[in-house]
C-alpha positions as CSV (number, residue, x, y, z in Angstrom):
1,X,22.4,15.3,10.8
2,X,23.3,16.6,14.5
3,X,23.6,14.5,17.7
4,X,20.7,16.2,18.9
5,X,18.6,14.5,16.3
6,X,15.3,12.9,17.5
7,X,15.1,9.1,18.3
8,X,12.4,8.1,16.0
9,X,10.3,4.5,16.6
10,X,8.4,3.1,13.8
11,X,5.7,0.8,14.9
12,X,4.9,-1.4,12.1
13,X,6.9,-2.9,9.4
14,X,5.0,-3.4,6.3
15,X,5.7,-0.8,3.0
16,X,5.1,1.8,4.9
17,X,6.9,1.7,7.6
18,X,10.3,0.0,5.8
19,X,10.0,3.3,3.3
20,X,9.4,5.5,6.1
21,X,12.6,3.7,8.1
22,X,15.1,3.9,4.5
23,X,14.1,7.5,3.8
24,X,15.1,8.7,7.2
25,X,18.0,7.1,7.7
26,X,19.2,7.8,4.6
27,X,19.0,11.5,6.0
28,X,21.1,10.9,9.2
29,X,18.3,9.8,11.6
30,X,18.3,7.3,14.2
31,X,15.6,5.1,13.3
32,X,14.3,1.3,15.0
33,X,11.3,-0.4,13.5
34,X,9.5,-2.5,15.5
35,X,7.4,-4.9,13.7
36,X,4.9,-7.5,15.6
37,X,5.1,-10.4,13.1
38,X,7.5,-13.1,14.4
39,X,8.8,-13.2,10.8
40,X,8.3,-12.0,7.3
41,X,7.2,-14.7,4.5
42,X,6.1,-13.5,0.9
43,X,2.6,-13.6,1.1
44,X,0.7,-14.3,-1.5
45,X,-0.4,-11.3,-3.3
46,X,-0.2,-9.0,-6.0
47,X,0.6,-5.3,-5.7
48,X,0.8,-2.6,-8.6
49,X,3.9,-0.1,-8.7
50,X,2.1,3.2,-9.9
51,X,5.3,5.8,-11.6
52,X,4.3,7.7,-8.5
53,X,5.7,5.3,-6.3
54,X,8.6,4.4,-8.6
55,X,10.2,7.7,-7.9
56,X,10.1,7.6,-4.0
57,X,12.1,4.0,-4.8
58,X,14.7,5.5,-7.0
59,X,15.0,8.3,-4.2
60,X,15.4,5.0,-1.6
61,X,17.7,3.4,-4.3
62,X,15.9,0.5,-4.9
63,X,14.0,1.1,-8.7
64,X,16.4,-0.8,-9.9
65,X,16.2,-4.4,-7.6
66,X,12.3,-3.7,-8.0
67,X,12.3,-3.5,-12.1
68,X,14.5,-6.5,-12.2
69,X,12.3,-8.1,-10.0
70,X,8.8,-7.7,-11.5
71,X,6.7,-7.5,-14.6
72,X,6.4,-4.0,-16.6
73,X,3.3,-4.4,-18.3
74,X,3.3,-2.9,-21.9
75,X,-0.8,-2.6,-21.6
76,X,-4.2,-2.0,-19.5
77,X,-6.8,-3.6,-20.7
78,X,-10.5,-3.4,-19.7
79,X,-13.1,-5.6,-21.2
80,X,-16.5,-5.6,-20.7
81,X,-17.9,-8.5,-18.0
82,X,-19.6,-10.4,-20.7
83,X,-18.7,-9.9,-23.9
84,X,-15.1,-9.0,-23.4
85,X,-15.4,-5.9,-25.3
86,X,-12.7,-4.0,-24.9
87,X,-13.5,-0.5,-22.9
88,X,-10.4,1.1,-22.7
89,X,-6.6,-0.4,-23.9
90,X,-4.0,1.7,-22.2
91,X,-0.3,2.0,-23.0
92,X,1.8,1.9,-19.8
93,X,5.0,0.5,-20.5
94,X,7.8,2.3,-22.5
95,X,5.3,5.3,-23.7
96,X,4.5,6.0,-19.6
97,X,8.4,5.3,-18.7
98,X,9.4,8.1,-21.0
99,X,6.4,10.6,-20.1
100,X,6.9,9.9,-16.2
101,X,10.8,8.7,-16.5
102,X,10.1,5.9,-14.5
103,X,8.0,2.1,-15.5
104,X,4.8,1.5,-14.0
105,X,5.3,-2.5,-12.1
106,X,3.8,-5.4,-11.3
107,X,5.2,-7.2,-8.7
108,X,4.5,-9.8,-6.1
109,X,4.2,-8.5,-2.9
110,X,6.5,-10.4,-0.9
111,X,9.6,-9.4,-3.1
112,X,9.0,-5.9,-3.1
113,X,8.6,-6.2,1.3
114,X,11.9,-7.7,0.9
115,X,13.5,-5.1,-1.3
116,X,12.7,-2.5,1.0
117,X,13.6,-4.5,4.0
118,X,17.0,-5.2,2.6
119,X,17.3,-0.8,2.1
120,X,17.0,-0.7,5.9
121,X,20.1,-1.3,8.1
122,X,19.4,-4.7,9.8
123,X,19.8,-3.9,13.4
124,X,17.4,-1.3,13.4
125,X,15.0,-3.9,12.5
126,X,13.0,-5.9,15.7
127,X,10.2,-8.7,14.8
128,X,8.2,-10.0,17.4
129,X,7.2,-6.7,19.0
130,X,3.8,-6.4,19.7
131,X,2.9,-3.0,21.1
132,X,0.5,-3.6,24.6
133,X,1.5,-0.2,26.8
134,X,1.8,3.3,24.9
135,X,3.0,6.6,27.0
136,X,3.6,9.5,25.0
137,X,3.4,12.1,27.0
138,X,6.5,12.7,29.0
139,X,9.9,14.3,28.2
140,X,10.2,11.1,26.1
141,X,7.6,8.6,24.4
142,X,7.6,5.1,25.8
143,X,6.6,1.7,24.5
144,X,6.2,-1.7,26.1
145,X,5.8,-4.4,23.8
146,X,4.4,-8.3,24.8
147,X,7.3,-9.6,25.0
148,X,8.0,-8.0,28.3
149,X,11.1,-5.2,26.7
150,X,10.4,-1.6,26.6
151,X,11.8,1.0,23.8
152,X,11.7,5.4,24.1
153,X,11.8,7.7,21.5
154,X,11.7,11.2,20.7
155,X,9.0,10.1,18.1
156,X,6.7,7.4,17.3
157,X,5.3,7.1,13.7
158,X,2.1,4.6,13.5
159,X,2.4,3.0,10.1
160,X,0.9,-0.4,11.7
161,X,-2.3,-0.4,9.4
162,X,-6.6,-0.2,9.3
163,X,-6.4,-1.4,13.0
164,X,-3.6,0.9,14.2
165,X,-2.9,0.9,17.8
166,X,-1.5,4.2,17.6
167,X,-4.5,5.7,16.0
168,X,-6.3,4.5,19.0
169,X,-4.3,6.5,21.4
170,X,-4.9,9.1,19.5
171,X,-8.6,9.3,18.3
172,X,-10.3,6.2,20.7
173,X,-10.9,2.5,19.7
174,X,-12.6,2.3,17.0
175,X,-13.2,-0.6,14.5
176,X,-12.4,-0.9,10.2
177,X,-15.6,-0.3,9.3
178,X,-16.8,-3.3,6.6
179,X,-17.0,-1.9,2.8
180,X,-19.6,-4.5,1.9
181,X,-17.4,-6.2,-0.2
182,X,-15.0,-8.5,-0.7
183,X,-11.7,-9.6,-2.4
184,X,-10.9,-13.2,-3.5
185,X,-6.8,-13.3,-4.1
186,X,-4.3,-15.9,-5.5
187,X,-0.7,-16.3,-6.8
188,X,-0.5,-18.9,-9.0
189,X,2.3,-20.5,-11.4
190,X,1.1,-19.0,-15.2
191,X,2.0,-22.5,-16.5
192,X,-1.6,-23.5,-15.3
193,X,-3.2,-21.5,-17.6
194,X,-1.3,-23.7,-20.4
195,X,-1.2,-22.0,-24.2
196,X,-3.8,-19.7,-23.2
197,X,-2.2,-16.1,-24.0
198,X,-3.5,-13.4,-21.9
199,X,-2.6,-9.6,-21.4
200,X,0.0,-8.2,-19.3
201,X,-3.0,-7.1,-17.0
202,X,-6.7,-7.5,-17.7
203,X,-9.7,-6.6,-15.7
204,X,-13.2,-7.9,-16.4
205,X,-16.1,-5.1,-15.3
206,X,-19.3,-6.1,-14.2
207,X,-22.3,-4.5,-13.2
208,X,-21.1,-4.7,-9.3
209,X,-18.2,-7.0,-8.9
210,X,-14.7,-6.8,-10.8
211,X,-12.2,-10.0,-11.9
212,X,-8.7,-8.8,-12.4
213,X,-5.2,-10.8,-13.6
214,X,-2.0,-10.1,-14.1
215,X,1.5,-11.0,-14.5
216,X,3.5,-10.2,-11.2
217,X,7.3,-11.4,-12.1
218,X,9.9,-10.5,-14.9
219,X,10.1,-13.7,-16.2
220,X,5.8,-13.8,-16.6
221,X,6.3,-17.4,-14.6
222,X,3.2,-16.5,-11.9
223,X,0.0,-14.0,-11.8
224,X,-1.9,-13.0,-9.9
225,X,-5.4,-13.0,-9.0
226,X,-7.6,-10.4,-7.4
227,X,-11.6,-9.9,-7.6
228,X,-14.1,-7.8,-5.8
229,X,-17.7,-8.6,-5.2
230,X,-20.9,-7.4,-2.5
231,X,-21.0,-9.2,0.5
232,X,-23.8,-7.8,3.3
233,X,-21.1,-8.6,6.0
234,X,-17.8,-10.2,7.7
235,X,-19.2,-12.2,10.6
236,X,-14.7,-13.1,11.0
237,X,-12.3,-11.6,13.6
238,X,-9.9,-11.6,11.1
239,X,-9.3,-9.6,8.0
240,X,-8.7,-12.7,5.6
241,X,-10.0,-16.2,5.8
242,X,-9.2,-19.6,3.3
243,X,-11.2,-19.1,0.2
244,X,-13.8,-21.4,-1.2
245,X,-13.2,-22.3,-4.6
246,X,-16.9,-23.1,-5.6
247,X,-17.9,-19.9,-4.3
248,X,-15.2,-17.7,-5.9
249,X,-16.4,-19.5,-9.4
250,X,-19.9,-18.9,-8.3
251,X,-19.5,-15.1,-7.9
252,X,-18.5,-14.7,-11.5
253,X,-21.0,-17.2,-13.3
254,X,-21.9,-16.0,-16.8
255,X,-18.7,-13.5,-17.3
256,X,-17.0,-14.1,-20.2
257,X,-15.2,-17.5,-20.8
258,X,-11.8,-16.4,-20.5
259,X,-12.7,-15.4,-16.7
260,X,-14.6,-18.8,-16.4
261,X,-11.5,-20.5,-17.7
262,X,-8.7,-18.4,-15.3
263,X,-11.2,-19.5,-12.3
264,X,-11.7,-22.8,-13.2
265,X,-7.5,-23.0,-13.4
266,X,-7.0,-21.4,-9.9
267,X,-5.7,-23.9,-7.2
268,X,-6.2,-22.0,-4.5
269,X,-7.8,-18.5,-3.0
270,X,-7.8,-16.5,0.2
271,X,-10.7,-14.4,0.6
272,X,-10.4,-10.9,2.5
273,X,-12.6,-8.1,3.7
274,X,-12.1,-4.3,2.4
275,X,-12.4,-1.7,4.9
276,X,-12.9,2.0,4.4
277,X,-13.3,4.7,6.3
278,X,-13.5,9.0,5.5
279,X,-10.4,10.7,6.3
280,X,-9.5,11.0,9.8
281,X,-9.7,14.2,11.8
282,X,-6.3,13.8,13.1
283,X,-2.8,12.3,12.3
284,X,-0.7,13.5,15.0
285,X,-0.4,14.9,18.5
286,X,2.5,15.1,20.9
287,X,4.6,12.8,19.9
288,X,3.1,10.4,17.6
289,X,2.3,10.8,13.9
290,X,0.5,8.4,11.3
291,X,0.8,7.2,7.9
292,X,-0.4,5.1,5.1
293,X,-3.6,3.4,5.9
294,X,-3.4,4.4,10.1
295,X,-4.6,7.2,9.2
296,X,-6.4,7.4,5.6
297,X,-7.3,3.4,4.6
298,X,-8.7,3.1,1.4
299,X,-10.4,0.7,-1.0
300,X,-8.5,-1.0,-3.5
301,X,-9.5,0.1,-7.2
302,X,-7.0,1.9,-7.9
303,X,-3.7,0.1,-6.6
304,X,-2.7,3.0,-4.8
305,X,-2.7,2.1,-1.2
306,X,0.4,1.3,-0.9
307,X,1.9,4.0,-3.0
308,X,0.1,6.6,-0.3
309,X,1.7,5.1,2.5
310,X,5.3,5.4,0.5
311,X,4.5,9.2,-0.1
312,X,3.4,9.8,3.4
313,X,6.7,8.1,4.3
314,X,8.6,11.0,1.6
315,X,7.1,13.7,2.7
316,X,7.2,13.3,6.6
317,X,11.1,13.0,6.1
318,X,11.1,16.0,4.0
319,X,8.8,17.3,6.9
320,X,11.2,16.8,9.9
321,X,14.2,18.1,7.4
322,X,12.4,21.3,6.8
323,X,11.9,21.6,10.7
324,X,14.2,19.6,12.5
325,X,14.2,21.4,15.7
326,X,10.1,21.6,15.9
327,X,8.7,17.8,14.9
328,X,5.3,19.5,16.2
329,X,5.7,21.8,13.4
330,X,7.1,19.4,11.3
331,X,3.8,17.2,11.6
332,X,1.1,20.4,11.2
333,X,3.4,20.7,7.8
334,X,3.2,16.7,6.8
335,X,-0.2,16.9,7.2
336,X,-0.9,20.0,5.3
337,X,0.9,18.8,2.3
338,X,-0.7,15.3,2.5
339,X,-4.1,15.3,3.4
340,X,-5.9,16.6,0.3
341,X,-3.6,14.5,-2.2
342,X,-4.7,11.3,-0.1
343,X,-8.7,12.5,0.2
344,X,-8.7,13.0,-3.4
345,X,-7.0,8.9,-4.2
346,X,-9.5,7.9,-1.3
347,X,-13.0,9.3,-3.2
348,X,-11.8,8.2,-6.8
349,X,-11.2,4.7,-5.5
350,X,-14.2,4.4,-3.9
351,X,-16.0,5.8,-7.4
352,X,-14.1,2.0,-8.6
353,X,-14.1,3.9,-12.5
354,X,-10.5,4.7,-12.5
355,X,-8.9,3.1,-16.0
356,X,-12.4,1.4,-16.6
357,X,-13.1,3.3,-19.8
358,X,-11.1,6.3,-20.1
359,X,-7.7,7.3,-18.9
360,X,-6.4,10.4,-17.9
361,X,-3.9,9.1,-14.8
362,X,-1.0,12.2,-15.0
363,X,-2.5,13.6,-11.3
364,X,-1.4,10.2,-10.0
365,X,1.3,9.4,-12.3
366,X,2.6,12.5,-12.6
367,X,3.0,13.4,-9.1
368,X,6.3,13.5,-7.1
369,X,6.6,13.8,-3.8
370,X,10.3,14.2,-3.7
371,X,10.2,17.4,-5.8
372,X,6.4,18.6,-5.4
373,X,7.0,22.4,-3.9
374,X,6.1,22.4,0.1
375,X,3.2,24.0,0.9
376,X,3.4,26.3,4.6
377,X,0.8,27.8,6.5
378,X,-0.5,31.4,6.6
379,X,1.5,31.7,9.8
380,X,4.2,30.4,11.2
C-alpha cells in the first residue's frame, strides 16, 4: 500500500467495525477504531456463525481461534410449539463443512468480540470515544469526541449500529423504528438443565412467538437462550432492560414441556426490543460510508445480522483496493455489490420461515464475499 493511502476512522467497535478494521489493515491501510464503550465485557449472548461468515474469518485469520472456541452443532432442529413434532431436522455439521469448506458455529458473543479484537493491532484501538461533533466536508473529515480530543481522516466508516450517528449526518435524525416484538436472552451454565439431553440447537415454533436454545461453547458447558414474542410497544430509552422471569415463563405457557422445563431452569433474562427498518436510500456521501446495521438493520430470524455487517466489512476493502485513488468511486462500487444481497437477508428474515420446515440455505451459505466476482457500473 502507498504513502498516499487514505487515513481511514472507524466509528464503532462491535463485529463490524473490528472486521472492517483487521481486513484493511491487513491490506496496508492506516486504520484507528474509535469505539464509545469505556470497555469491552462479554456480554451475555448467543450469536450464530453462518459458513458465510466463516470464510470472511479464515480470510481475517481467525477460523481457527473461533472453531476452537465455540460449539459446531452437528443438527437444526425445529419442532412444533406444542407437540414438539419435529418440522424440519437439518444436518449442519461435517456434511455443510464439506459442501461449504468451512463449519457453521455457535458461539458466545463475547469470545468471538474478542477474537476479532485480538486480529486488530492494539494501538489503533481507542475506547471511551463518544462521537459529539462530525465535519466531513473539508479537505479532510474531522471528529470531536466527549472526551474533549479530536481525530481526522481521509475517511470515516459508520459501523456504530441501529442508532448510528453517522447515518444521522447523512440522512437526518431519525429513530429505530419498534418491530412489535421482543426478545428475551440468557447465557446460562448447561449443568442447570441436569441429565436433561437436548439438541445441539432447537427452536420451538409457535403461532406468533419463537423459543430457541443452543449450545454456545466447545466444551457444551453453557447455552444460550433467545425468544421472540408481540409486544404493542417499548415505552424504554434503551434498547434492553432486566428481564422478568414470571413474564418470560408467561409468554410461552402451554408450549411443550421441554420449553416449560428450559424456562423454569433459567436464572436469569434480559429482555430487548427488535428494530427494523427498509433499506436506506443512502450509505455514503463525501467522506463517510456505512455498514452492518447503520445502514440496513435487520430482524433476527435468521442469525445473519452480524454476518452482513462482516461482508459489508469484505467487500468495502475489496472496494477501496479496486479503486484506491477514488474512495467516492470505491463507495458507488460497495454499495452496488451490497445492497441487493443485504435487501434480500433483510425480507427473508422478516418472513421469520427460514429453516422452520424446509431448508434450502446454499444462497446464504454458499456465498463468498471474498471471491464473489465484482459487479461495475454501466459507466465508469
Amino acid at each position: 500500500m502507498a504513502k498516499s493511502a487514505p487515513r481511514i476512522a472507524i466509528v464503532g467497535g462491535g463485529l463490524g467495525g473490528l472486521a472492517a478494521a483487521a481486513l484493511l489493515q491487513a491490506e496496508g491501510y492506516n486504520v484507528h477504531v474509535y469505539e464509545q464503550a469505556q470497555v469491552f465485557t462479554r456480554l451475555g449472548a448467543g450469536i450464530h456463525l453462518g459458513p458465510n461468515l466463516m470464510k470472511v474469518l479464515r480470510r481475517i485469520g481467525i477460523a481457527d481461534r473461533v472453531i476452537e472456541t465455540g460449539a459446531s452443532p452437528n443438527r437444526w432442529v425445529s419442532r412444533k410449539w406444542d407437540d414438539g413434532r419435529v418440522l424440519l431436522d437439518h444436518e449442519i455439521g461435517e456434511p455443510a463443512a464439506r459442501r461449504y469448506g468451512v463449519p457453521y458455529m455457535m458461539v458466545h458473543r463475547g469470545d468471538f468480540h474478542a477474537r476479532l479484537f485480538d486480529a486488530v493491532r492494539p494501538e489503533s484501538i481507542s475506547l471511551g470515544k463518544r462521537v459529539v461533533e462530525i465535519d466531513p466536508t473539508g479537505s479532510v473529515a474531522k471528529l470531536g469526541f466527549e472526551d474533549g480530543t479530536k481525530a481526522e481522516a481521509d475517511i470515516i466508516i459508520g459501523a456504530d449500529g441501529v442508532r448510528s450517528r453517522m447515518r444521522e449526518v447523512l440522512l437526518g435524525p431519525e429513530e429505530p423504528q419498534f418491530s412489535g416484538q421482543v426478545a428475551f436472552r440468557s447465557v446460562f451454565p448447561a449443568a442447570l438443565l441436569g441429565d436433561y439431553k437436548m439438541a445441539d440447537c432447537v427452536k420451538w415454533w409457535g403461532e406468533d412467538r419463537i423459543f430457541l436454545v443452543y449450545y454456545i461453547t466447545r466444551a457444551h458447558d453453557e447455552m444460550f437462550l433467545v425468544t421472540a414474542s408481540p409486544e404493542a410497544e417499548w415505552p424504554h430509552p434503551t434498547s434492553s432492560v432486566p428481564g422478568d422471569l414470571g413474564e418470560l415463563r408467561a409468554a410461552f405457557q402451554g408450549f411443550h414441556p421441554e420449553v416449560q422445563r428450559i424456562a423454569s431452569l433459567c436464572p436469569q433474562a434480559t429482555k430487548w426490543a427488535m428494530y427494523d427498518h427498509e433499506p436506506f436510500p443512502l450509505w455514503s456521501r463525501g467522506r463517510i460510508v456505512l455498514l452492518g446495521d447503520a445502514c440496513h438493520p435487520m430482524l433476527p430470524f435468521m442469525g445473519q445480522g452480524a454476518a452482513m455487517a462482516i461482508e459489508d466489512a469484505a467487500m468495502l476493502t475489496r472496494c477501496l483496493k479496486a479503486s484506491p485513488t477514488d474512495f467516492e468511486f470505491a463507495f458507488q462500487l460497495y454499495e452496488l455489490n451490497r445492497k441487493s444481497r443485504t435487501a434480500s437477508i433483510q425480507d427473508e428474515s422478516r418472513k421469520n420461515v427460514w429453516l422452520k420446515e424446509t431448508a434450502d440455505p446454499d444462497w446464504v451459505f454458499g456465498y463468498d464475499v471474498t471471491e464473489e466476482p465484482l459487479i461495475y457500473p454501466d459507466k465508469r
